[in-house]
C-alpha positions as CSV (number, residue, x, y, z in Angstrom):
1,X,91.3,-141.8,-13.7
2,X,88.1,-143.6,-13.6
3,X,86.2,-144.8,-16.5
4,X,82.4,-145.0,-16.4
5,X,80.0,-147.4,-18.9
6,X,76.4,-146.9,-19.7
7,X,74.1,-149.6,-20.0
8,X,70.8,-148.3,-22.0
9,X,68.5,-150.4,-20.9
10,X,65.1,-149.4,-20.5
11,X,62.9,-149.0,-18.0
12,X,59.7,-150.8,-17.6
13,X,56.5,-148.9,-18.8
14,X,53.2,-148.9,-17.6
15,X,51.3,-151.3,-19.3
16,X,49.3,-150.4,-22.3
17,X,45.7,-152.8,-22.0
18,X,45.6,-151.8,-25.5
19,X,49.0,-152.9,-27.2
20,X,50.3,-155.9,-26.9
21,X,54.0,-157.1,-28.2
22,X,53.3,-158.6,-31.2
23,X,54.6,-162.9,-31.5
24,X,57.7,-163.9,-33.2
25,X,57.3,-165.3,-36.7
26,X,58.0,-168.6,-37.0
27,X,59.7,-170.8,-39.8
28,X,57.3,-171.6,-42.0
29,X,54.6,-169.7,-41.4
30,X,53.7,-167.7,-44.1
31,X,54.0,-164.1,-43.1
32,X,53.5,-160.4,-45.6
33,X,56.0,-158.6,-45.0
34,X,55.6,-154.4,-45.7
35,X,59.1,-152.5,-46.5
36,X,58.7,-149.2,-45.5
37,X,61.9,-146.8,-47.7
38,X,62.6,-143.8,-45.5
39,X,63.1,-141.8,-48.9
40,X,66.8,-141.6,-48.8
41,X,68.7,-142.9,-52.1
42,X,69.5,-146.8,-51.6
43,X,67.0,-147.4,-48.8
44,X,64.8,-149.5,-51.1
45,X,67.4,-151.7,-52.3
46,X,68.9,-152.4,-48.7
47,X,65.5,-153.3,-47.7
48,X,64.8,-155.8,-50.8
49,X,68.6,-157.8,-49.6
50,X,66.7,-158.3,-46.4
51,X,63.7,-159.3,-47.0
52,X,65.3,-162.0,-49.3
53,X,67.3,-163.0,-46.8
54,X,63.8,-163.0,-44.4
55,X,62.4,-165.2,-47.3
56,X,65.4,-167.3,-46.7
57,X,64.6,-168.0,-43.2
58,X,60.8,-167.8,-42.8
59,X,58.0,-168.3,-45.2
60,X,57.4,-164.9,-47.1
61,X,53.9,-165.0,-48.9
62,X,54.0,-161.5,-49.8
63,X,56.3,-158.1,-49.8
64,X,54.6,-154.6,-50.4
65,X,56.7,-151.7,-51.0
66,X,56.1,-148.6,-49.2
67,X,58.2,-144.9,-49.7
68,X,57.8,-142.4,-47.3
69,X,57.0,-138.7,-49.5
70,X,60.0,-137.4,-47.9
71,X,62.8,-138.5,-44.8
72,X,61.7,-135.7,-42.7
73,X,57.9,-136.9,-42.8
74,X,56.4,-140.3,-41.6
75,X,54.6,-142.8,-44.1
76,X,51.2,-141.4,-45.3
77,X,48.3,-142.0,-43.3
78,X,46.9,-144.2,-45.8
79,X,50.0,-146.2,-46.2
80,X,49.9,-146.4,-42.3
81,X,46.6,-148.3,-42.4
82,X,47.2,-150.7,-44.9
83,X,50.4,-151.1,-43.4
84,X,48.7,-151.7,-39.7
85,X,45.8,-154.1,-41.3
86,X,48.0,-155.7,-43.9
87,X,51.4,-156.5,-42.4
88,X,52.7,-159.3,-40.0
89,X,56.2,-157.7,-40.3
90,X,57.4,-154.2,-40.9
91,X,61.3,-153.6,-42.1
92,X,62.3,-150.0,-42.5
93,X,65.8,-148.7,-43.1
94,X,68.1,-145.7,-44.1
95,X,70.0,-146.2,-47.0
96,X,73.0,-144.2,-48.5
């Protein structure tokens, strides 16, 4: 009997001239931070623990809340922008 393992690792992409990987934050830089709620029922509050514990690490000047209309739909195209324009760091999550 043989057992075989999977490594997902990705494979390199083409690269993009128009997207770039975006630089770590650093501690003590003051960063906003956008928390993006998938819509299920705790996702907000899992999303507030980390950012404090972001805050804890890195300086936070500002959190915006964001909630998704529904789970089976992205963020509004609105929210998108803001979120794109606004936002050093993005945290989303699923709650439950």
């Amino acid at each position: 009997m043989s057992i075989s393992t999977l490594r997902p690792v990705p494979r390199p992409r083409a690269s993009d001239p128009t997207r770039s990987m975006a630089r770590p934050l650093r501690a003590g830089e003051a960063a906003n931070v956008a928390l993006v709620a998938n819509g299920k029922p705790n996702s907000m509050e899992l999303l507030d623990a980390l950012a404090a514990r972001l805050s804890s690490r890195i300086g936070v000047r500002e959190v915006r809340r964001y909630r998704k209309p529904s789970v089976s739909v992205a963020p509004t195209e609105h929210d998108m922008a803001e979120i794109a324009e606004w936002a050093h760091a993005v945290l989303t999550a699923v709650g439950d």
